[in-house]
C-alpha positions as protocol buffer text, in pm:
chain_id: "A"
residue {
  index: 1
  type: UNK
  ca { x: 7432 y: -7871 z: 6231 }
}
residue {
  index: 2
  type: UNK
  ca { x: 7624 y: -7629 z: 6418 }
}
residue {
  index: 3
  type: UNK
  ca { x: 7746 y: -7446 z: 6155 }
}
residue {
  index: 4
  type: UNK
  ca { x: 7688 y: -7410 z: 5730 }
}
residue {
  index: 5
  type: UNK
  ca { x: 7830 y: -7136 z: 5547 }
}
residue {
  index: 6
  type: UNK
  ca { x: 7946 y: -7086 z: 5160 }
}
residue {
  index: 7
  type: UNK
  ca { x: 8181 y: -6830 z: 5022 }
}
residue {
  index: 8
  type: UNK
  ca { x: 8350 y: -6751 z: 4691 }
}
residue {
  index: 9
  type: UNK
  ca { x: 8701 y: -6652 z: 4650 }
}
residue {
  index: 10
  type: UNK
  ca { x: 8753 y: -6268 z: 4671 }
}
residue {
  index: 11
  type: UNK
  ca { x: 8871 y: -6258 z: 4281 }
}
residue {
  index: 12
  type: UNK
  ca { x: 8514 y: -6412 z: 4181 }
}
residue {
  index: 13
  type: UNK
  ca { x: 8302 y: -6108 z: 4151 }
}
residue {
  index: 14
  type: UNK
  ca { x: 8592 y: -5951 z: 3934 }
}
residue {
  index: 15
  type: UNK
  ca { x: 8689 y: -6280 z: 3685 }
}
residue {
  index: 16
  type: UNK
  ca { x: 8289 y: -6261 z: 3655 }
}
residue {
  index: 17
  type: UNK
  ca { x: 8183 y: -5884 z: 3636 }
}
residue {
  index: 18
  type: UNK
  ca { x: 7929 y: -5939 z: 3942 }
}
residue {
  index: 19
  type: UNK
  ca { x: 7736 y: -5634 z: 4092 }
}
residue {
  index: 20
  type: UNK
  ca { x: 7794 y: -5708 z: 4425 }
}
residue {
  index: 21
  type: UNK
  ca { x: 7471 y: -5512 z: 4492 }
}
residue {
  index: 22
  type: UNK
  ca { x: 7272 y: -5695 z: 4200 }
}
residue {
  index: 23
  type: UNK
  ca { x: 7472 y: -6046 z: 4257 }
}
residue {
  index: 24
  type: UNK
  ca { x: 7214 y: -6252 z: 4110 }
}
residue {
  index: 25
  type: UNK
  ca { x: 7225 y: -6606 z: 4117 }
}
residue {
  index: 26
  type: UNK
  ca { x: 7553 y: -6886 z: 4170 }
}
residue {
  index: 27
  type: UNK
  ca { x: 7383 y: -7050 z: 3869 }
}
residue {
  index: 28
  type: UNK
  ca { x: 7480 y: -6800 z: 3624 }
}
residue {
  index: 29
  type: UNK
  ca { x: 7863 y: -6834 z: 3663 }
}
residue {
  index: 30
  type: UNK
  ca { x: 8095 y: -7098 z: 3697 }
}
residue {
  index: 31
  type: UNK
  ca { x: 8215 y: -7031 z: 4004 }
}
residue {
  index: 32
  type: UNK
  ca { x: 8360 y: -7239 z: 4239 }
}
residue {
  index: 33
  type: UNK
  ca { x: 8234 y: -7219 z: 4640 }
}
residue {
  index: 34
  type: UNK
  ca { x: 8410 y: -7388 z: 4951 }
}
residue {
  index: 35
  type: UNK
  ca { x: 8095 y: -7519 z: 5153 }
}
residue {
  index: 36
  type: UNK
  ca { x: 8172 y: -7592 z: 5500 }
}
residue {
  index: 37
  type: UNK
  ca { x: 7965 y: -7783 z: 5735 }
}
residue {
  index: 38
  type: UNK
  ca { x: 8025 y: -7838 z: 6117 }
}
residue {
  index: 39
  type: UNK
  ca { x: 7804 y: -8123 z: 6315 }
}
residue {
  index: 40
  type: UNK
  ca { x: 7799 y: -8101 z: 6709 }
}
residue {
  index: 41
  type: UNK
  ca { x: 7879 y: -8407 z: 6753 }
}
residue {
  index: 42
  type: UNK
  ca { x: 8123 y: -8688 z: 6760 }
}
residue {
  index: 43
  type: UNK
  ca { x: 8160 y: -8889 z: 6417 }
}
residue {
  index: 44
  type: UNK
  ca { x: 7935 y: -9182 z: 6374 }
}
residue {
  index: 45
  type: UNK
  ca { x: 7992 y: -9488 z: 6070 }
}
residue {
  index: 46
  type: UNK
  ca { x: 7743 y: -9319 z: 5874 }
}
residue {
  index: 47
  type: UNK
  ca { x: 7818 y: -8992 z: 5833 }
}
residue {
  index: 48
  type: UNK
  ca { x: 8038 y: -9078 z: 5480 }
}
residue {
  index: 49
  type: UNK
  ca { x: 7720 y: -9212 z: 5337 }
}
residue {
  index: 50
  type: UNK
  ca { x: 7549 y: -8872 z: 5504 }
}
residue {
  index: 51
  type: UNK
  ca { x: 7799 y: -8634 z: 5354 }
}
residue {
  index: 52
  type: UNK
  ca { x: 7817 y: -8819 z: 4992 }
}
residue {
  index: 53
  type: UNK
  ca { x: 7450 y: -8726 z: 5014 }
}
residue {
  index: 54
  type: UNK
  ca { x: 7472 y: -8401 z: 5076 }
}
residue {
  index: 55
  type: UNK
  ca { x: 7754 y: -8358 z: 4798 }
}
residue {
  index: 56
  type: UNK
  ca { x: 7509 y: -8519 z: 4531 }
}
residue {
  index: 57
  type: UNK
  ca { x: 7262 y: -8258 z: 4654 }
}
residue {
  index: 58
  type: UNK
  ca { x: 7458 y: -8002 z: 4624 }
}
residue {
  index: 59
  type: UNK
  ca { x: 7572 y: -8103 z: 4249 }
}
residue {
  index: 60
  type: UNK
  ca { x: 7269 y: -8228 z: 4101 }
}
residue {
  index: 61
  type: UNK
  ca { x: 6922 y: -8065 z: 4301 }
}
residue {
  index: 62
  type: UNK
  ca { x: 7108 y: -7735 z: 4362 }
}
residue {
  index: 63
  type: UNK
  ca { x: 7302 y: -7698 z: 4005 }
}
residue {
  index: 64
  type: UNK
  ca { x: 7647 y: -7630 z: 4154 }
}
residue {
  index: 65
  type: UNK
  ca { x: 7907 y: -7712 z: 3860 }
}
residue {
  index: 66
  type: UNK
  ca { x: 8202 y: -7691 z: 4063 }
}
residue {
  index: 67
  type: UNK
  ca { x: 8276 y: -7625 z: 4443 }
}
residue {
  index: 68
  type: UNK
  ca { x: 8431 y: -7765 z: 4714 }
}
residue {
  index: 69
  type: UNK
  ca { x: 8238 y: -7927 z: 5036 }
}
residue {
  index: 70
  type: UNK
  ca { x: 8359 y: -8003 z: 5396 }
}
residue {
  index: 71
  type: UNK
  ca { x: 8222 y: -8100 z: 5691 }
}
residue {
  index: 72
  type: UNK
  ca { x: 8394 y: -8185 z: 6017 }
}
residue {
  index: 73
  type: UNK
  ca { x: 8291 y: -8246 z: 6383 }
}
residue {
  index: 74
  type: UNK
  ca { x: 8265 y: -7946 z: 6699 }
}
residue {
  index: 75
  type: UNK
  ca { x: 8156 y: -7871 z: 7026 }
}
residue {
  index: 76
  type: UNK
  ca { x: 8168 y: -7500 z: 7063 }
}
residue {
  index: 77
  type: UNK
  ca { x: 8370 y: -7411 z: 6794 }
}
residue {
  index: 78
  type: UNK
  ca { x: 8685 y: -7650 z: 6848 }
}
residue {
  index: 79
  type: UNK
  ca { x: 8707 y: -7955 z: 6666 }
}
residue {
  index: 80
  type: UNK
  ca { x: 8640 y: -8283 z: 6824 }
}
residue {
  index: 81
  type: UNK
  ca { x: 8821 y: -8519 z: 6595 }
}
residue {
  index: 82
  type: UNK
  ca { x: 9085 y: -8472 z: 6304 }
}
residue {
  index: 83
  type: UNK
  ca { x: 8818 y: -8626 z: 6079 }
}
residue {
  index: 84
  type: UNK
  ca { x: 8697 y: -8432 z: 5768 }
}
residue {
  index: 85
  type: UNK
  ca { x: 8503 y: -8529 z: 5501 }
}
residue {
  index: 86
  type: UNK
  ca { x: 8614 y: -8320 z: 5210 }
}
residue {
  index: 87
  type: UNK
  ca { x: 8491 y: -8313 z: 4860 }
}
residue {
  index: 88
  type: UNK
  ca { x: 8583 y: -8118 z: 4514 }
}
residue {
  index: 89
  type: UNK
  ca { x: 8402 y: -8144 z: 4176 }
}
């Protein structure tokens, strides 16, 4: 992975009265995240199977309700193909 970062729209901690000192945890609100993921790498034939993975992860293990999940393919920070894999629940 070259890069795997989450953030919440700026209105979040507002709609939900979060502390942004005392935050707590994503589980308490029913927010919705963008999750982006960049691989090094060009695309291979199994990286839908990979990323549907990492989506049911996401939803199920980790307790997100509702988010959004991308991943797409880089070499130093420019994309190497138009391909994304994209995702929202």
């Amino acid at each position: 992975m070259d890069e795997f970062w989450g953030e919440y729209d700026e209105r979040t901690g507002i709609t939900y009265h979060v502390n942004p000192n005392k935050s707590g945890s994503y589980k308490e609100y029913d927010a919705a995240p963008f999750i982006h993921i960049s691989i090094p790498r060009e695309p291979d034939k199994k990286d839908e199977e990979i990323f549907n993975e990492i989506v049911l992860f996401i939803q199920k293990d980790a307790g997100l309700k509702h988010g959004t999940v991308s991943m797409n393919y880089v070499k130093k920070g420019v994309p190497l193909d138009k391909k994304e894999w994209r995702k929202t629940f």
